[in-house]
C-alpha distance (Angstrom), angle and dihedral (degrees) to the residues before:
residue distance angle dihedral
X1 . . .
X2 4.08 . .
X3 3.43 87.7 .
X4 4.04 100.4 53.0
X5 4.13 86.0 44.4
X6 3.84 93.7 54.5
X7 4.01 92.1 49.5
X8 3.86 98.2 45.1
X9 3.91 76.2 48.3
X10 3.90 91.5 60.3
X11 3.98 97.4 -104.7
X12 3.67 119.4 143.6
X13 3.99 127.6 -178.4
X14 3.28 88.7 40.1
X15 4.57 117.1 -173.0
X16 3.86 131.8 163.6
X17 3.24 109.4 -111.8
X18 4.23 109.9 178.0
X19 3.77 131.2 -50.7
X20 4.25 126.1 -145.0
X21 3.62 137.2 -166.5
X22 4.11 93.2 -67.1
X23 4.14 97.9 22.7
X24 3.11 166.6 13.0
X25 3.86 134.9 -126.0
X26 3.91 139.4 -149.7
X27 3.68 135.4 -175.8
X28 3.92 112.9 -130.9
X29 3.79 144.1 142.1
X30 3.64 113.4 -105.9
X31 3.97 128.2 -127.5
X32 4.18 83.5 -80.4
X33 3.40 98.5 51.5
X34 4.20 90.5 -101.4
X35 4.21 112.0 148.0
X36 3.62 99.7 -127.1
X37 4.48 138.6 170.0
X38 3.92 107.1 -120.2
X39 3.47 117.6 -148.2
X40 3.67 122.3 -160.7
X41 3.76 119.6 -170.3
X42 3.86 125.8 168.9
X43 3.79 98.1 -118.4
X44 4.07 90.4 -127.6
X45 4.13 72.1 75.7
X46 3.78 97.7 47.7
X47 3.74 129.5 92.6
X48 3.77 124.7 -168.0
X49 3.88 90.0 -131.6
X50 3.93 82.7 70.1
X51 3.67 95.0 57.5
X52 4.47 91.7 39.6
X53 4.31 88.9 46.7
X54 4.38 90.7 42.8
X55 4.45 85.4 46.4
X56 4.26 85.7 44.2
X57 3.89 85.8 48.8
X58 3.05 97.6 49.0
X59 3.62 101.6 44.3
X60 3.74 90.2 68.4
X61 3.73 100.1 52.9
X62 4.07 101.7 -133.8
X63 3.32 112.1 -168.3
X64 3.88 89.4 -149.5
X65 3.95 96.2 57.2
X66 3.22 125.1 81.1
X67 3.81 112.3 -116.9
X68 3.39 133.1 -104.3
X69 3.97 121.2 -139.8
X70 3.37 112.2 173.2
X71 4.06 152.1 -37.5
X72 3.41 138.4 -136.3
X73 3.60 138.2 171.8
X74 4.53 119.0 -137.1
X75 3.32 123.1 -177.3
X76 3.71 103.4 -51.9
X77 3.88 102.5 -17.7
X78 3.99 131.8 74.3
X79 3.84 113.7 -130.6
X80 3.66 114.4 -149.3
X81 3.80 117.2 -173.5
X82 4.10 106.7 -162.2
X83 4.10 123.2 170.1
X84 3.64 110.3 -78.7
X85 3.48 111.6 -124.3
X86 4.19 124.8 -174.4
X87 3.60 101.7 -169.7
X88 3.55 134.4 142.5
X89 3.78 114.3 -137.1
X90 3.44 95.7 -144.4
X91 3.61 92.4 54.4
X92 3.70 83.7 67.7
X93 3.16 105.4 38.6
X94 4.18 118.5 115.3
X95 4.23 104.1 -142.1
């Protein structure tokens, strides 16, 4: 079903990448070509506070937060589209 939601929501590429207690995520390219981590969480899950502290966050432009793209809401899920990062923590970690 995630998988038929993301493409009539333009996604292409589309690859599981994990799921959680209120989600699951994929890796895809957006409808401008942008790599991004898709979130999908039932919106019985979702709390508005999410969506105002993601805007806040990205409003300031950290370079250590992962960026948020965009939200939308289908059917009974909220879509969030955030920058897809495949890093390796330890890779960037200073010992």
């Amino acid at each position: 079903m995630d998988f038929r939601v993301l493409c009539t929501q333009g996604f292409q590429n589309i690859q599981y990448l994990s799921s959680g207690s209120f989600g699951r995520v994929y890796y895809a390219r957006n409808k401008v070509g942008q790599e991004v981590a898709v979130k999908i969480i039932p919106q019985k899950h979702f709390s508005s506070g999410e969506h105002d502290a993601a805007t806040v966050l990205d409003h300031y432009g950290c370079d250590y937060i992962i960026k948020f793209v965009d939200i939308c809401q289908v059917d009974r899920d909220v879509i969030i589209q955030m920058e897809y990062a495949n890093y390796k923590v330890q890779n960037y970690l200073l010992l």
